[in-house]
mmCIF file of the N, C-alpha and C atoms, coordinates in Angstrom:
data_MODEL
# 
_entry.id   MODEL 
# 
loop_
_atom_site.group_PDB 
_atom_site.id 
_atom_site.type_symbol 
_atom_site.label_atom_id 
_atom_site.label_alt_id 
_atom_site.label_comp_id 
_atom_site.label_asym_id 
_atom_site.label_entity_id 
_atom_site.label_seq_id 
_atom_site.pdbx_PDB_ins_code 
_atom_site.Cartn_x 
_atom_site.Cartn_y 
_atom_site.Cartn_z 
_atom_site.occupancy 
_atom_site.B_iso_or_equiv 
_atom_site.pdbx_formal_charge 
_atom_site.auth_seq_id 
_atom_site.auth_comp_id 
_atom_site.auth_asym_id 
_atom_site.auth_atom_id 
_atom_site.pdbx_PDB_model_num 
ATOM 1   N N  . UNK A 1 1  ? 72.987  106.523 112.843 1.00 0.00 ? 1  UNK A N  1 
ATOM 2   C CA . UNK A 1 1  ? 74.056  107.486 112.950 1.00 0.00 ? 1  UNK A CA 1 
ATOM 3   C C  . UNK A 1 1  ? 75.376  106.746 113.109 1.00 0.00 ? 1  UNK A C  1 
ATOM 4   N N  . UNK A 1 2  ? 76.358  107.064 112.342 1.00 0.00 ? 2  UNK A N  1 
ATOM 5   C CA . UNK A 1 2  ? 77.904  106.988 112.737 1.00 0.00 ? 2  UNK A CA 1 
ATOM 6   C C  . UNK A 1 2  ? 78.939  107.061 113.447 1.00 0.00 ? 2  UNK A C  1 
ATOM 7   N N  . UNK A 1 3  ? 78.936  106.486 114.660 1.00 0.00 ? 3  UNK A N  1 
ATOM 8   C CA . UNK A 1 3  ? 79.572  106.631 115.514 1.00 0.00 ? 3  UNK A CA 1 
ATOM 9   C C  . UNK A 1 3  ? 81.256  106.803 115.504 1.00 0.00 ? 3  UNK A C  1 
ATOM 10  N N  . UNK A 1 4  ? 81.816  108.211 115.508 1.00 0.00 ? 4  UNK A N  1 
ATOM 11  C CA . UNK A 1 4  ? 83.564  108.212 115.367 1.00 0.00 ? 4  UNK A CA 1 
ATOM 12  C C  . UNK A 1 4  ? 84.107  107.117 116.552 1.00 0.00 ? 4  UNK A C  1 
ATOM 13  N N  . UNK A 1 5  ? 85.582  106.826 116.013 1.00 0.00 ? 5  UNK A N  1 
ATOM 14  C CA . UNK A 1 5  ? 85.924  106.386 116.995 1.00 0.00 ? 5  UNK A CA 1 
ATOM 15  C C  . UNK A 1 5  ? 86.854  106.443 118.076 1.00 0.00 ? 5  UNK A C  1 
ATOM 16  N N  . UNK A 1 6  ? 86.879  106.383 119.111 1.00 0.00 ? 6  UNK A N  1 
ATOM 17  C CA . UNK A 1 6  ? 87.418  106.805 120.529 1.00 0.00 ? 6  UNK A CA 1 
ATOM 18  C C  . UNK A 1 6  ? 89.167  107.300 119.774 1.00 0.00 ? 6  UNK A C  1 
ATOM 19  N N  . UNK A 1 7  ? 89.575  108.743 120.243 1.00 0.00 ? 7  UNK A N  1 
ATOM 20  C CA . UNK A 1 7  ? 90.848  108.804 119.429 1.00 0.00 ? 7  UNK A CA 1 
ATOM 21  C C  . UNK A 1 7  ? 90.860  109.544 118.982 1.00 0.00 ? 7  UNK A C  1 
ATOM 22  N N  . UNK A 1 8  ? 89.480  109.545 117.951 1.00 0.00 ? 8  UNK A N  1 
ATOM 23  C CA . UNK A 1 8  ? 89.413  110.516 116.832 1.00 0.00 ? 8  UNK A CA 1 
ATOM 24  C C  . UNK A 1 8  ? 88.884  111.595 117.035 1.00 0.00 ? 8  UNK A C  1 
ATOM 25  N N  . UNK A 1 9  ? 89.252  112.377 116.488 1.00 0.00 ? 9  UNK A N  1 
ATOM 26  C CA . UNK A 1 9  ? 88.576  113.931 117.063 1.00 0.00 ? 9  UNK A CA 1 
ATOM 27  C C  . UNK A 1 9  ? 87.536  114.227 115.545 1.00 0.00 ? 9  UNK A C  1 
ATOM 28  N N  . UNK A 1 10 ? 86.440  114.829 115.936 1.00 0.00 ? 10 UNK A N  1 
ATOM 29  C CA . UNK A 1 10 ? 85.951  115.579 114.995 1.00 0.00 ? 10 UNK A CA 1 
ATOM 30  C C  . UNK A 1 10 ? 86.141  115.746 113.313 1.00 0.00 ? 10 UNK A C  1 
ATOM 31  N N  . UNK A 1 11 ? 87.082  116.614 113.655 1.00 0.00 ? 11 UNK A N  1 
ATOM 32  C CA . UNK A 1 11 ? 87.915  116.971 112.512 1.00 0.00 ? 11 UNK A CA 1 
ATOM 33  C C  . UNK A 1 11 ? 88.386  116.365 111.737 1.00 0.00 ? 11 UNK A C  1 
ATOM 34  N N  . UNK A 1 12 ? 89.520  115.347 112.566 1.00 0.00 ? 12 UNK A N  1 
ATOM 35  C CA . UNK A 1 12 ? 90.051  114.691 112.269 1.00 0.00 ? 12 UNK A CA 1 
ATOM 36  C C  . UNK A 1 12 ? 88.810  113.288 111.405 1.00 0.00 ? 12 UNK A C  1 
ATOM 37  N N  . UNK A 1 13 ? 88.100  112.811 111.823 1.00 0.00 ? 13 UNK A N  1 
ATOM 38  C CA . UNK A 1 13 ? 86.673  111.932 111.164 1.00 0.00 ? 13 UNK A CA 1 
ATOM 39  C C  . UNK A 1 13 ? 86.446  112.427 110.178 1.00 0.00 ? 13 UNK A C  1 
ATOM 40  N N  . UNK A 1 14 ? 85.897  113.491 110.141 1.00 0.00 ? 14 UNK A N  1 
ATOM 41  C CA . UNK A 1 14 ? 85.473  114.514 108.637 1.00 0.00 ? 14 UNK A CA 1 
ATOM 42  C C  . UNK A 1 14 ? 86.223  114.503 107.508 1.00 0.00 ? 14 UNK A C  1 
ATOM 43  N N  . UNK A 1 15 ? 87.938  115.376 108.078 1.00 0.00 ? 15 UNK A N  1 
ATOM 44  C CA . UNK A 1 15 ? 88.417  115.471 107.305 1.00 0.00 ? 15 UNK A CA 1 
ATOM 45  C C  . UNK A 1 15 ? 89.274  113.731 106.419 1.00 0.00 ? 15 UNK A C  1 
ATOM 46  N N  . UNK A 1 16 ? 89.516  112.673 107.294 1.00 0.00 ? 16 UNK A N  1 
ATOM 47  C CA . UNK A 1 16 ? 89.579  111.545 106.832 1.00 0.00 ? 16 UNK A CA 1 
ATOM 48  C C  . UNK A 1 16 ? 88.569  111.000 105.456 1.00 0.00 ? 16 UNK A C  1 
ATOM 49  N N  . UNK A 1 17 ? 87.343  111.002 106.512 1.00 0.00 ? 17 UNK A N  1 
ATOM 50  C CA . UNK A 1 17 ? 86.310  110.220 105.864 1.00 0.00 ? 17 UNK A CA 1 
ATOM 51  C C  . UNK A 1 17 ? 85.982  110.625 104.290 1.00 0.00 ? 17 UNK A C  1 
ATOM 52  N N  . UNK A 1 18 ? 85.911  111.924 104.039 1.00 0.00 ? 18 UNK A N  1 
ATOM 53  C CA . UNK A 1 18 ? 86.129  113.209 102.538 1.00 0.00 ? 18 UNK A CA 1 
ATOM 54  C C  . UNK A 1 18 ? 87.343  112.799 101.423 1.00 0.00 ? 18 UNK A C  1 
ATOM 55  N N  . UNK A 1 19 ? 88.421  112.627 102.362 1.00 0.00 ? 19 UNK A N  1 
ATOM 56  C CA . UNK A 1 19 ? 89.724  112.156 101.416 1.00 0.00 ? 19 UNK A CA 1 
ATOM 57  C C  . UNK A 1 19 ? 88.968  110.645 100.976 1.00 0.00 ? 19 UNK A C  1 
ATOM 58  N N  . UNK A 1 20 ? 88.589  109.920 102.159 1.00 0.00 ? 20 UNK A N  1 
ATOM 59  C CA . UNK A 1 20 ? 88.330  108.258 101.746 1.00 0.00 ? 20 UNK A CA 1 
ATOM 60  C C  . UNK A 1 20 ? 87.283  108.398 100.570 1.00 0.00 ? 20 UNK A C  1 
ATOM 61  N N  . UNK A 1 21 ? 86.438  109.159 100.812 1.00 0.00 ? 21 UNK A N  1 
ATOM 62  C CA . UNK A 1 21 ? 85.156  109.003 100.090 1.00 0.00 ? 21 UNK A CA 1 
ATOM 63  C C  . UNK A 1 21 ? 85.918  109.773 98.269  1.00 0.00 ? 21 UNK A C  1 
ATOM 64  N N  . UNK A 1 22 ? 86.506  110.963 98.379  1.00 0.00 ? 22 UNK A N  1 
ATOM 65  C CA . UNK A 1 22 ? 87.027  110.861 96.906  1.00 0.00 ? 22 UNK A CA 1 
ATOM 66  C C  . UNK A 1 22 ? 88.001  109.666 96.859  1.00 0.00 ? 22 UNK A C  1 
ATOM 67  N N  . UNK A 1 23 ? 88.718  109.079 97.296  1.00 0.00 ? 23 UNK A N  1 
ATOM 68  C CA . UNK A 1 23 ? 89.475  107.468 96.484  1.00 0.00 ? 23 UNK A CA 1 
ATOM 69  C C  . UNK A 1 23 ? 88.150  106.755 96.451  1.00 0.00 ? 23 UNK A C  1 
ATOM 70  N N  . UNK A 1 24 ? 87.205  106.422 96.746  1.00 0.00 ? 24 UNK A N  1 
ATOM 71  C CA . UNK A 1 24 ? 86.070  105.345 96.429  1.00 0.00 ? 24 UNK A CA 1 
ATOM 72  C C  . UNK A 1 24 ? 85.572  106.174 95.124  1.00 0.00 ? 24 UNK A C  1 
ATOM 73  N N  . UNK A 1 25 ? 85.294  107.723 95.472  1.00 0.00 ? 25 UNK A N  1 
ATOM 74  C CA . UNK A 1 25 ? 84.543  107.745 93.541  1.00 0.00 ? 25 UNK A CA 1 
ATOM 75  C C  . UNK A 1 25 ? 85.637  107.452 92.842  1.00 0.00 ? 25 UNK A C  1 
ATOM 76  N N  . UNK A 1 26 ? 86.837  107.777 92.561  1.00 0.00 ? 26 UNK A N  1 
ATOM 77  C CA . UNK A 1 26 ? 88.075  107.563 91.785  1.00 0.00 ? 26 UNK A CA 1 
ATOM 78  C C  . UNK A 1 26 ? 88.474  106.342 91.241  1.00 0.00 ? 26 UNK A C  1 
ATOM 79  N N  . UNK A 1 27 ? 87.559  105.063 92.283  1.00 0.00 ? 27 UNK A N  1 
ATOM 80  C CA . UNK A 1 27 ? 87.268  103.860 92.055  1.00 0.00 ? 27 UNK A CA 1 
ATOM 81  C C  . UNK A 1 27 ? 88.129  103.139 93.042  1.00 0.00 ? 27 UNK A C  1 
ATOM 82  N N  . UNK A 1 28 ? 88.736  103.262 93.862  1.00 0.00 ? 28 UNK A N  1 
ATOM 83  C CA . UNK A 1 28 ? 89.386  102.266 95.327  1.00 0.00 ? 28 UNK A CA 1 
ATOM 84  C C  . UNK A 1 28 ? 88.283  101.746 95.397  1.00 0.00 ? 28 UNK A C  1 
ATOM 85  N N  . UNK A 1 29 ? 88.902  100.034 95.693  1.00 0.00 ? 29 UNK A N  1 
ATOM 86  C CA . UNK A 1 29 ? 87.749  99.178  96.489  1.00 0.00 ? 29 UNK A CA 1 
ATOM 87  C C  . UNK A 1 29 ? 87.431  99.864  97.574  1.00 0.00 ? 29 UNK A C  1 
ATOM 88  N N  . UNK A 1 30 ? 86.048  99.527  98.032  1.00 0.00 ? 30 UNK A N  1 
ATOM 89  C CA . UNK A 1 30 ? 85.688  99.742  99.205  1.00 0.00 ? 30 UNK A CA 1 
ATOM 90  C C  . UNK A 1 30 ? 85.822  98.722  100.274 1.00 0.00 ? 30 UNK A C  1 
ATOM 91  N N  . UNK A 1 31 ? 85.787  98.759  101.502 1.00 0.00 ? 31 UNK A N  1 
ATOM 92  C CA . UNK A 1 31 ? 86.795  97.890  102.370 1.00 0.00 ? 31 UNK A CA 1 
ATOM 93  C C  . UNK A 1 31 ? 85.963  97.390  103.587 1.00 0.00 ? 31 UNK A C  1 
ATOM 94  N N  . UNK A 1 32 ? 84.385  97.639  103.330 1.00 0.00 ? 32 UNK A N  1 
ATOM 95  C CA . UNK A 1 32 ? 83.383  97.433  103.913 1.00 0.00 ? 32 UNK A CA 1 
ATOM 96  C C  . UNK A 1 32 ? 82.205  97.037  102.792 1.00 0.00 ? 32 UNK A C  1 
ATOM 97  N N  . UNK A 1 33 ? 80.803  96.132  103.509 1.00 0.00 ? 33 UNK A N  1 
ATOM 98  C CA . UNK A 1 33 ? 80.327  95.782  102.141 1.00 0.00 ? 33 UNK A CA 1 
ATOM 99  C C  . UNK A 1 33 ? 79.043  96.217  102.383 1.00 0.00 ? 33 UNK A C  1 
ATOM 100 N N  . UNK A 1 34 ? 77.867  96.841  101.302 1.00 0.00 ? 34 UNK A N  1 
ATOM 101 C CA . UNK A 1 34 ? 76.620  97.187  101.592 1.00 0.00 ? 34 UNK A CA 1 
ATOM 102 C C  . UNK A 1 34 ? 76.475  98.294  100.547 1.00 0.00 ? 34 UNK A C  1 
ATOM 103 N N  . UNK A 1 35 ? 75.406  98.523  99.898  1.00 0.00 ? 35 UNK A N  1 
ATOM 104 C CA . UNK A 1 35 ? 75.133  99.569  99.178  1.00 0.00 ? 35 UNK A CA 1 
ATOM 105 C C  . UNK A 1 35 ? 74.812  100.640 99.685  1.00 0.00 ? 35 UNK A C  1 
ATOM 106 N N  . UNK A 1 36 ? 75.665  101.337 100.149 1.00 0.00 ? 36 UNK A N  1 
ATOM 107 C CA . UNK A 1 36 ? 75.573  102.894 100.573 1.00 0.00 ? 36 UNK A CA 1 
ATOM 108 C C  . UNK A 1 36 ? 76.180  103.635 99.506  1.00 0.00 ? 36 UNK A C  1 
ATOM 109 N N  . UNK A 1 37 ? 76.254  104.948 99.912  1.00 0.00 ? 37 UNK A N  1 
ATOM 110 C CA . UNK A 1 37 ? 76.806  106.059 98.604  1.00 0.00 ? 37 UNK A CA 1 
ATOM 111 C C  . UNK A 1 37 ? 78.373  105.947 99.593  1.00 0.00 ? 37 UNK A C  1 
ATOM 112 N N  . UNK A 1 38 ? 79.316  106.808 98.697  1.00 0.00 ? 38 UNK A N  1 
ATOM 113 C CA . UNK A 1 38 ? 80.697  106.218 99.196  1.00 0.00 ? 38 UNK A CA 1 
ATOM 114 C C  . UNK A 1 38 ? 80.774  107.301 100.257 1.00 0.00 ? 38 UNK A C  1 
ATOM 115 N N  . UNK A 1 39 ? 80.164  108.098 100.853 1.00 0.00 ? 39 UNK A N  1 
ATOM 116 C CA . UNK A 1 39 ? 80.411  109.541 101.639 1.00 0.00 ? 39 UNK A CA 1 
ATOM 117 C C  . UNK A 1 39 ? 79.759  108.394 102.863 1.00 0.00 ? 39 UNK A C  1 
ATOM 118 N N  . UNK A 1 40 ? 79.288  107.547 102.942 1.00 0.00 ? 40 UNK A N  1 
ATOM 119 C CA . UNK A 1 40 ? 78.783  106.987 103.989 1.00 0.00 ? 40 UNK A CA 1 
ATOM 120 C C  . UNK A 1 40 ? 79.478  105.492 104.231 1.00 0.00 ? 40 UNK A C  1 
ATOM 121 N N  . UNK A 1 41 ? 79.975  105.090 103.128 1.00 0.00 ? 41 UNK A N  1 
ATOM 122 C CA . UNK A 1 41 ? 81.276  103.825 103.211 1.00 0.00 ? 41 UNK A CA 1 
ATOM 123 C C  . UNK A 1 41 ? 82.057  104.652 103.454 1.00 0.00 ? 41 UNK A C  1 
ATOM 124 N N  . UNK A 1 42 ? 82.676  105.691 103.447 1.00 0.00 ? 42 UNK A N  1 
ATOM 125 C CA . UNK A 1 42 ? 83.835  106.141 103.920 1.00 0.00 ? 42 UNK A CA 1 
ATOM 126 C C  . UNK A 1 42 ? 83.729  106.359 105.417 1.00 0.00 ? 42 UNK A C  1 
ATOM 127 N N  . UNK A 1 43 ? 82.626  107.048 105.639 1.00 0.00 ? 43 UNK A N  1 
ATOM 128 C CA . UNK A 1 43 ? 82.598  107.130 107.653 1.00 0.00 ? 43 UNK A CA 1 
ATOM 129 C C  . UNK A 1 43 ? 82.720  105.637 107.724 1.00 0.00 ? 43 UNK A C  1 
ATOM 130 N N  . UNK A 1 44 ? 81.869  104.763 107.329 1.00 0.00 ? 44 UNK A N  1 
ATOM 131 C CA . UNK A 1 44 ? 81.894  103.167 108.009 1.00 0.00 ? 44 UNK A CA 1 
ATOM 132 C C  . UNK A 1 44 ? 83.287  102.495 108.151 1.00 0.00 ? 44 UNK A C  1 
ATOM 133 N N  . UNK A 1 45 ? 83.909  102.702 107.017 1.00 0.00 ? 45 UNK A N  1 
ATOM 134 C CA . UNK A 1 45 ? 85.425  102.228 107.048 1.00 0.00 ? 45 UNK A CA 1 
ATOM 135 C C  . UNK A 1 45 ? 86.207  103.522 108.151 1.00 0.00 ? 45 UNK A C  1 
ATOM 136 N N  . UNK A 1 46 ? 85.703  104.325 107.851 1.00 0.00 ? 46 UNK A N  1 
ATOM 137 C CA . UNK A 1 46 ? 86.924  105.004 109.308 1.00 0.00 ? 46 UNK A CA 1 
ATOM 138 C C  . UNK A 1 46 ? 86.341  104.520 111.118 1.00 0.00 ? 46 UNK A C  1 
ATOM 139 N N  . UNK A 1 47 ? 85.020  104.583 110.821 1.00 0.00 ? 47 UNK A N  1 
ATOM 140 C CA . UNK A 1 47 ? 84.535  104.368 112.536 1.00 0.00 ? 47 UNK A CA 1 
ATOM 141 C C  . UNK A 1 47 ? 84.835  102.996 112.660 1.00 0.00 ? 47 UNK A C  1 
ATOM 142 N N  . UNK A 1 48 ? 84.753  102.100 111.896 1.00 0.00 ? 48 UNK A N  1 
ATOM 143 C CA . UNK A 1 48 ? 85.285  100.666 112.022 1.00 0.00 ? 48 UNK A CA 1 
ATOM 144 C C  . UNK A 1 48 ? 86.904  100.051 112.054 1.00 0.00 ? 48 UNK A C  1 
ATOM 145 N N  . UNK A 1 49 ? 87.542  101.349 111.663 1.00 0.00 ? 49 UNK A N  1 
ATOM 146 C CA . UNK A 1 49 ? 88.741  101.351 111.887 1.00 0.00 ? 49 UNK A CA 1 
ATOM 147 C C  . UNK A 1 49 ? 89.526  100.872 110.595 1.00 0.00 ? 49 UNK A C  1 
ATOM 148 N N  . UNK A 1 50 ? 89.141  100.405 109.701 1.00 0.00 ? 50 UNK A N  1 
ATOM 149 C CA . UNK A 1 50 ? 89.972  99.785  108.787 1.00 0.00 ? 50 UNK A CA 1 
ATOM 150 C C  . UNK A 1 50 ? 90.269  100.747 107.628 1.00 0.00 ? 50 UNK A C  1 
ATOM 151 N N  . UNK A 1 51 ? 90.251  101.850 108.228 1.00 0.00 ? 51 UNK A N  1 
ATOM 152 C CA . UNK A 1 51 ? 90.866  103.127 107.572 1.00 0.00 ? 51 UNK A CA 1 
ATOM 153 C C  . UNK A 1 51 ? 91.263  104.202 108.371 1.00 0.00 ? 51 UNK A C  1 
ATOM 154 N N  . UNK A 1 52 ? 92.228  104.765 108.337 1.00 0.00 ? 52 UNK A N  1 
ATOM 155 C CA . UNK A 1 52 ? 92.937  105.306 109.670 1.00 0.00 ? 52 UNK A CA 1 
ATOM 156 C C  . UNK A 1 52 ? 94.332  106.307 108.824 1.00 0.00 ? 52 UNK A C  1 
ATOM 157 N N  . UNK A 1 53 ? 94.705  107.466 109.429 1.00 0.00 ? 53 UNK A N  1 
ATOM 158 C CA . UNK A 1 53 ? 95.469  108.562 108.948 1.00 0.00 ? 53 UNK A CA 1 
ATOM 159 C C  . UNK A 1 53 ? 96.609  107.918 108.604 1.00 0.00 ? 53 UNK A C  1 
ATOM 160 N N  . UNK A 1 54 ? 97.566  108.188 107.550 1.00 0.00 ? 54 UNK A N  1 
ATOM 161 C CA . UNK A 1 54 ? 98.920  107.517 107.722 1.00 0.00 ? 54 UNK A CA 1 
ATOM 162 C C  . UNK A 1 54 ? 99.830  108.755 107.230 1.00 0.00 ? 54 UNK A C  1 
ATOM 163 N N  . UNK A 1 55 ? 101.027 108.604 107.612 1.00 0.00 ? 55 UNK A N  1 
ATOM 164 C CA . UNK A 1 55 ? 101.794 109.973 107.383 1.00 0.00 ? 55 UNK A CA 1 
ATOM 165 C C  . UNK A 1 55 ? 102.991 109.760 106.660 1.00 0.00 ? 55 UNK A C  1 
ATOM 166 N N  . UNK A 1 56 ? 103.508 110.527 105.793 1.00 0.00 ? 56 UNK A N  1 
ATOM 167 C CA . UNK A 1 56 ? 104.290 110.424 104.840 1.00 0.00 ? 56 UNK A CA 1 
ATOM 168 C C  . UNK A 1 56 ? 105.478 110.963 104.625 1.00 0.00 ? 56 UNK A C  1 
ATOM 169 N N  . UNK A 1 57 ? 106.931 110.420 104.321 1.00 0.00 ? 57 UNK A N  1 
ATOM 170 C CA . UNK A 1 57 ? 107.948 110.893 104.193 1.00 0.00 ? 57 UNK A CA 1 
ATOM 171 C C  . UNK A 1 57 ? 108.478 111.047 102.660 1.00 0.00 ? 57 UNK A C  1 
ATOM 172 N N  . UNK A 1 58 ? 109.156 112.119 102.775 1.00 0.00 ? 58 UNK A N  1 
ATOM 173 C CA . UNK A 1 58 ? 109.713 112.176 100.619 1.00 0.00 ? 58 UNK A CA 1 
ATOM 174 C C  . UNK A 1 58 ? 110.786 111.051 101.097 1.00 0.00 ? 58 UNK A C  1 
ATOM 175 N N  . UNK A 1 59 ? 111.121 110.439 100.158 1.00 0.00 ? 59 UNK A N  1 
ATOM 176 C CA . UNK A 1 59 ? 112.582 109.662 99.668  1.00 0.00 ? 59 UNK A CA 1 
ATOM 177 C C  . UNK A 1 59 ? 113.374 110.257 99.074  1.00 0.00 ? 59 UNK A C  1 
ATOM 178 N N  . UNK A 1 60 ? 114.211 109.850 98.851  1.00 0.00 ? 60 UNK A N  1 
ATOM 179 C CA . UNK A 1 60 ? 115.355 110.301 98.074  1.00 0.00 ? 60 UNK A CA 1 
ATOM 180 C C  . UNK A 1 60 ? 114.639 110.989 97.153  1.00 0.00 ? 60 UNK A C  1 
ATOM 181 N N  . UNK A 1 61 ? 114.147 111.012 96.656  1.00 0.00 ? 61 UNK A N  1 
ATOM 182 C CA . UNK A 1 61 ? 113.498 111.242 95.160  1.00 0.00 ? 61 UNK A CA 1 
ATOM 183 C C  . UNK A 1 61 ? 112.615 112.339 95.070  1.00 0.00 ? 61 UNK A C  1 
ATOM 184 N N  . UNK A 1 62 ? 112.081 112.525 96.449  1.00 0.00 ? 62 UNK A N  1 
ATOM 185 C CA . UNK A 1 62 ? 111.024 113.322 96.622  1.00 0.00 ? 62 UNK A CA 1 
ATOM 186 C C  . UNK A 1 62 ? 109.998 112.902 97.000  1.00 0.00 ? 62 UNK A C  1 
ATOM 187 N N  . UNK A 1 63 ? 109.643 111.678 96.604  1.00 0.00 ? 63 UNK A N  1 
ATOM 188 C CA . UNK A 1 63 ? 108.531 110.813 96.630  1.00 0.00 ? 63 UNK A CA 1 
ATOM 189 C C  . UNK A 1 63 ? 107.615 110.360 97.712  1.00 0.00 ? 63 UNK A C  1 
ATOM 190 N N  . UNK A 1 64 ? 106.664 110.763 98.014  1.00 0.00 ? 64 UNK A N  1 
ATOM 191 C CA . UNK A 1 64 ? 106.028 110.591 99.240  1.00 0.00 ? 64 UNK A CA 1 
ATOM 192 C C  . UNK A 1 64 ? 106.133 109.023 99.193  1.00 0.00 ? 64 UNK A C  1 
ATOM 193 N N  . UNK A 1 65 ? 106.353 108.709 100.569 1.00 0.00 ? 65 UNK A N  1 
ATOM 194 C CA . UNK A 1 65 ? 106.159 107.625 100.892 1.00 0.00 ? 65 UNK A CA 1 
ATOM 195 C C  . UNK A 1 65 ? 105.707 106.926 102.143 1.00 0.00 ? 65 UNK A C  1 
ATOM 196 N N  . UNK A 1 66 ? 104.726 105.866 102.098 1.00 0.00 ? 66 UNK A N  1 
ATOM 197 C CA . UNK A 1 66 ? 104.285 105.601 103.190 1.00 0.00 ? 66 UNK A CA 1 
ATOM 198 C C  . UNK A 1 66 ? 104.635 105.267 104.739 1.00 0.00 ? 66 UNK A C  1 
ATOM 199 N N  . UNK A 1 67 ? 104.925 105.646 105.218 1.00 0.00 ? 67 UNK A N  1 
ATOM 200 C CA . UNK A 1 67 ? 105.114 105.321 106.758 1.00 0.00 ? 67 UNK A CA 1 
ATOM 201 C C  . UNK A 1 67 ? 104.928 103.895 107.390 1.00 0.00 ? 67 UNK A C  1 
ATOM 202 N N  . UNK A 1 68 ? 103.333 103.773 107.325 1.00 0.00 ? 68 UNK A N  1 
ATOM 203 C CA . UNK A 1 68 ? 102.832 102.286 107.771 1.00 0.00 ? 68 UNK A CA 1 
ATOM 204 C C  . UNK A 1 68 ? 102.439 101.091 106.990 1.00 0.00 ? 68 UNK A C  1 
ATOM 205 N N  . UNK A 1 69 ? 103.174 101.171 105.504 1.00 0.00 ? 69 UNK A N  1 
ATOM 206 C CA . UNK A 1 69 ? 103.231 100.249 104.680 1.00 0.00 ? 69 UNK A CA 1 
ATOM 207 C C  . UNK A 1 69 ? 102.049 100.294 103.970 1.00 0.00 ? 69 UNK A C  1 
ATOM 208 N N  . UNK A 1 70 ? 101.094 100.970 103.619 1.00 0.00 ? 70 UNK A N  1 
ATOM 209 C CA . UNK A 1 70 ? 100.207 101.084 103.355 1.00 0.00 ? 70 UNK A CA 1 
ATOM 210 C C  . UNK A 1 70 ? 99.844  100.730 101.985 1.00 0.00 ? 70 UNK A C  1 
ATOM 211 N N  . UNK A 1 71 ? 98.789  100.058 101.543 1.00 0.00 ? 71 UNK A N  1 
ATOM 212 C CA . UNK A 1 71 ? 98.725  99.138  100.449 1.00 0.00 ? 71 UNK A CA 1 
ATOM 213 C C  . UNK A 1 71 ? 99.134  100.203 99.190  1.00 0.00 ? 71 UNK A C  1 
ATOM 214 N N  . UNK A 1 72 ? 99.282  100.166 97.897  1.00 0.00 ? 72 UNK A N  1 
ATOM 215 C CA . UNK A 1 72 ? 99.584  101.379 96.807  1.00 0.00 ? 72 UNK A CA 1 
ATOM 216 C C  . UNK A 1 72 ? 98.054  102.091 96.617  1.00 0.00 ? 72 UNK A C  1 
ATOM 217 N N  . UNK A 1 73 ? 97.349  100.782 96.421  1.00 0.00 ? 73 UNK A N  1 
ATOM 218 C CA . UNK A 1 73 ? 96.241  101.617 96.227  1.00 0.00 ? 73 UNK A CA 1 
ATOM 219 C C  . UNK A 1 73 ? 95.563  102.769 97.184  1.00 0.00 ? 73 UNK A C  1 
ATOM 220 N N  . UNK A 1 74 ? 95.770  102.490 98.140  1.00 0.00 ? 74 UNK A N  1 
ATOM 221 C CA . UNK A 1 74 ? 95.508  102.762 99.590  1.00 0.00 ? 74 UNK A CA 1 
ATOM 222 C C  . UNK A 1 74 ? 95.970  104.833 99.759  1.00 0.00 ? 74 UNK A C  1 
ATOM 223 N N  . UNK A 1 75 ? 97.136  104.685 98.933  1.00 0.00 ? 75 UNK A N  1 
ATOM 224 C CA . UNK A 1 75 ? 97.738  105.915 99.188  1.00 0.00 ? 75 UNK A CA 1 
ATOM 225 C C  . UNK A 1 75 ? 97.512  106.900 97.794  1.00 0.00 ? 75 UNK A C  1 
ATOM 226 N N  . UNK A 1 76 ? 97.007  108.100 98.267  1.00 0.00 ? 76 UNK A N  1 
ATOM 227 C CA . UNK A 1 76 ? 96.706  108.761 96.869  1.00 0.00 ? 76 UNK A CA 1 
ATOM 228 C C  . UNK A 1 76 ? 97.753  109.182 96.177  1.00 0.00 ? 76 UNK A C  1 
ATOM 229 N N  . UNK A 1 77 ? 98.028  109.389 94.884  1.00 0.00 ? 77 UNK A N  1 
ATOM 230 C CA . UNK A 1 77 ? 99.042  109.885 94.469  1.00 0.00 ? 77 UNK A CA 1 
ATOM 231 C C  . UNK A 1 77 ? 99.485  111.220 94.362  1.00 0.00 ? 77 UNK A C  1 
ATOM 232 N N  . UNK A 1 78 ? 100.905 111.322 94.854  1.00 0.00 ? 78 UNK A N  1 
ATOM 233 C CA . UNK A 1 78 ? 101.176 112.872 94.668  1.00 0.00 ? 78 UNK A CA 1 
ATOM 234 C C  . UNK A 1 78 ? 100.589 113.861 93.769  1.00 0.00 ? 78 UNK A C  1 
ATOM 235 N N  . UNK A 1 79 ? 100.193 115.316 94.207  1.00 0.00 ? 79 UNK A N  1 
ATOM 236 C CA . UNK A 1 79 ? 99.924  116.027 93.206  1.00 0.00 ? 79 UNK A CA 1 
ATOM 237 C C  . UNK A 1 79 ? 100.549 117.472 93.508  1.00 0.00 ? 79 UNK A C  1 
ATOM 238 N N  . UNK A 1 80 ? 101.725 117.843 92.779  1.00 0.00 ? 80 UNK A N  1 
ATOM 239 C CA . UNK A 1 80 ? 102.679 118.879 92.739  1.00 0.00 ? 80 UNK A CA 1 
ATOM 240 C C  . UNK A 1 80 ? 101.952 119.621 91.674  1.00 0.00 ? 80 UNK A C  1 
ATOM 241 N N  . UNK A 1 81 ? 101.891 120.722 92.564  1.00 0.00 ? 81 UNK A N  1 
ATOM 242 C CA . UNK A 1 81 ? 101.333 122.301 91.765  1.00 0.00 ? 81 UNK A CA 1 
ATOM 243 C C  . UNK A 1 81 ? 102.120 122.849 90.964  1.00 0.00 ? 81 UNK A C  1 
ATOM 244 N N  . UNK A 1 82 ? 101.620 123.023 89.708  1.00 0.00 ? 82 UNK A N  1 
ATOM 245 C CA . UNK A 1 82 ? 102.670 123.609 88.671  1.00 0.00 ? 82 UNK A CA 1 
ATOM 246 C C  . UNK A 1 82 ? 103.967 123.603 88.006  1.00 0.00 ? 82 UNK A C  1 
# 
């Protein structure tokens, strides 16, 4: 079993680990190593910490942008409705 980690609430684990796990099918490296399916590299990289919420500001431009420097790949790309 997967242990969350101290911090994290529930929710907050789930709803992380779901976003992580679609960038791994989408093809993001994975950031932990072992043949698991990516719904289970994604909890491992969040309970291990080397994946963690980051929050985002528009720029000038509109453009979300990362807060904690966060690698490009790292950050999903905007998707504006319609």
């Amino acid at each position: 079993m997967i242990q969350r980690p101290l911090g994290v609430g529930t929710f907050e684990f789930v709803v992380l680990s779901s976003l992580r796990a679609a960038q791994l099918m989408r093809g993001c490296r994975p950031k932990v190593e072992g043949a698991h399916k990516a719904t289970v590299i994604a909890q491992l990289e969040v309970s291990e910490g080397k994946v963690v919420q980051s929050f985002t500001l528009p720029d000038t431009n509109g453009t979300p942008t990362a807060i904690d420097g966060a690698a490009s790949e790292d950050v999903p790309a905007p998707v504006h409705p319609g």
